[in-house]
N, C-alpha and C positions, 0 to 999 in steps of 0.2 A: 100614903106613899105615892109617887111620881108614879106611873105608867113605863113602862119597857115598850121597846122597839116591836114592832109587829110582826117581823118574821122571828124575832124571839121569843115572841107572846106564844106564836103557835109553839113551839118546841120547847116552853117550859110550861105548855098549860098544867100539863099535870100533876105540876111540882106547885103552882099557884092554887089546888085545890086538896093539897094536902095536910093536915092539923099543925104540922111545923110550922109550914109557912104563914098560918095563920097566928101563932103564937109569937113567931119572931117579926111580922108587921106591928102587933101589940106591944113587945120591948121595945124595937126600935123609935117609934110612936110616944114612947112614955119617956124613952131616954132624952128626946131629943124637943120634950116638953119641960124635963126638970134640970136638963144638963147641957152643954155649951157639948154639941155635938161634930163630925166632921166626917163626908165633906157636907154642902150644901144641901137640903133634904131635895133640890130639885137636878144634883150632881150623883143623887144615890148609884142609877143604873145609866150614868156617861160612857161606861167601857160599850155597855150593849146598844146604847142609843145611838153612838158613832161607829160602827160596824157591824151591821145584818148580817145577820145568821150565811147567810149564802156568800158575802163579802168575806168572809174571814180566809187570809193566809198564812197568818201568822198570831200563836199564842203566849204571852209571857205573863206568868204568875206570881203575883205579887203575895204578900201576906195578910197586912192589913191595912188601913190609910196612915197617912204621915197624922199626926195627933197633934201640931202647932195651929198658929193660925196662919191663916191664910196659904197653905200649903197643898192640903190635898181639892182633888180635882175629879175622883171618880176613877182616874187612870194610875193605875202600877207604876210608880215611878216618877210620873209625870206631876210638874207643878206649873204654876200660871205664869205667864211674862209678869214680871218683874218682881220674883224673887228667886232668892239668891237657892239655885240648885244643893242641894244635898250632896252628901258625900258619894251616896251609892251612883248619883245620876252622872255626876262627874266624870266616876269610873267610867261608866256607861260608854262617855263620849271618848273620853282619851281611849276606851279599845277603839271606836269606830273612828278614831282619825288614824289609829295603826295599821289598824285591817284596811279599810278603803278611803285613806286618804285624806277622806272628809275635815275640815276643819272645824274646833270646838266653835256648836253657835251660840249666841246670846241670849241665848232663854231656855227653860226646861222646859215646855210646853210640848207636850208631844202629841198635840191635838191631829198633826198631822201625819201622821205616823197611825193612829187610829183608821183617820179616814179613807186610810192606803189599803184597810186590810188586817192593822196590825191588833186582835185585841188584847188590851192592856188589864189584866182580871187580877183583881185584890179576893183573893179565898173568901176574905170578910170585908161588906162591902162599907164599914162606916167603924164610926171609933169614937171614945168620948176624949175631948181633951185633955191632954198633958199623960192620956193613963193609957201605952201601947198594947195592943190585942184586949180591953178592954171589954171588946162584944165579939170576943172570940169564942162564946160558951151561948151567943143566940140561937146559931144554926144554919147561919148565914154560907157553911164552909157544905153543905147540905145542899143546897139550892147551888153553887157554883161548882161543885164538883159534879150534879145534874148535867150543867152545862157544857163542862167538859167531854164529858158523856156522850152527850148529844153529838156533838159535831163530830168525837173519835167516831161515835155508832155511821152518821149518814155524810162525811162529809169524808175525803182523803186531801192527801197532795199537802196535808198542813203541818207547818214550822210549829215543832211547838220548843220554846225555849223555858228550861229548868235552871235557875240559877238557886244553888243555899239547898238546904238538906230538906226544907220544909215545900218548898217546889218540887223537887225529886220525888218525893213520897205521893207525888201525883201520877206518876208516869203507869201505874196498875188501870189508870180509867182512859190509857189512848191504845189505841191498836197499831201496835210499833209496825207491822207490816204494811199498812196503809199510807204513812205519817210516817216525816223524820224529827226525832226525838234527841234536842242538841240540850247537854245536862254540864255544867260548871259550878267551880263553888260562885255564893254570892258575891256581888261587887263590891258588899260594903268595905270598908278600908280594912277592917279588923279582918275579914276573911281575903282580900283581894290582895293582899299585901303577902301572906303568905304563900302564893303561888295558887297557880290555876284560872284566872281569872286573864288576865292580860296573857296574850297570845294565843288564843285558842280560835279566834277568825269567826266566833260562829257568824258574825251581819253578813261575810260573805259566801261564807257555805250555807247558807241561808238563802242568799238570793243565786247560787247554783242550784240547786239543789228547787229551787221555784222556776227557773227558766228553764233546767230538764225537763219540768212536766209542763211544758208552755204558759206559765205562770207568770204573769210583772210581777218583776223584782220591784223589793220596796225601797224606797229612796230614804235610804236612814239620813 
């Protein structure tokens, strides 16, 4: 398995030396010798590798990778120029042209969106094809709620965004007093279309709420 970013390496050493993790490098390792796996085994740990431990402003939690090809990317959400955005990202943008303006751009790539601060964290960080939450029973959800962990424990001032019932149920591992904790149903069309998803502003009480504590705002 690829190697993690180094100011993450230090703040999950613990969790790298513990018998889970040692058993869930051994499935995903075997999955992804007999099975058409996703994303890229060198895209596993892309959310951590483009935003240091100390860079993070913003969290959004995803479930688990998109399971097509050529879709997932390591990031929540996010897929590569030149395919065709998902339903859920879609939503994404029509909120952020609502809220701030912003006009829908040409690709789902949220590469930049990472590098700003934002990290983009699937609970589970890989998936076998065609079969969703697939390697949701490794332990993978183990090691990233770790994570989360981590930064509620020694980091403040951070966005953390909850979309969908199965991102909510994360909200027990941040220190709401610290951290602003913005929670909506999920974007996808089946949940978004029922209310709650469109007009709730969070991209811009999000970048209020980081420029009250002297924080850049992120450039959705």
């Amino acid at each position: 398995m690829v190697k993690i970013e180094p100011s993450w390496g230090k703040h999950l050493a613990t969790e790298f030396d513990k018998p889970y993790f040692g058993q869930l490098t051994e499935q995903v390792r075997e999955e992804y010798r007999r099975e058409t796996c996703f994303p890229p085994g060198r895209l596993v740990f892309n959310a951590f590798n483009l935003c240091p431990f100390d860079k993070v402003k913003v969290v959004i939690i995803g479930q688990d990778p998109y399971h097509e090809p050529g879709q997932a990317m390591g990031l929540s959400f996010s897929v590569p120029v030149g395919t065709a955005m998902p339903p859920s990202l879609l939503n994404i943008f029509k909120e952020i042209e609502s809220d701030l303006g912003k006009p829908m751009p040409s690709n789902g790539d949220l590469t930049r969106w990472a590098e700003q601060g934002v990290l983009l964290l699937n609970a589970t960080l890989t998936v076998r094809a065609h079969a969703a939450n697939s390697h949701q029973r490794f332990g993978w959800s183990v090691f990233t709620d770790a994570a989360i962990k981590a930064l509620s424990e020694e980091r403040q001032h951070i966005v953390y965004m909850l979309w969908g019932g199965y991102a909510r149920g994360k909200r027990y591992l941040i220190d709401q007093r610290r951290n602003l904790v913005l929670e909506s149903v999920h974007p996808s069309p089946l949940s978004a279309n029922r209310g709650g998803w469109f007009g709730q502003r969070q991209f811009s009480r999000c970048n209020d709420y980081l420029r009250a504590n002297n924080i850049k705002e992120i450039d959705w």
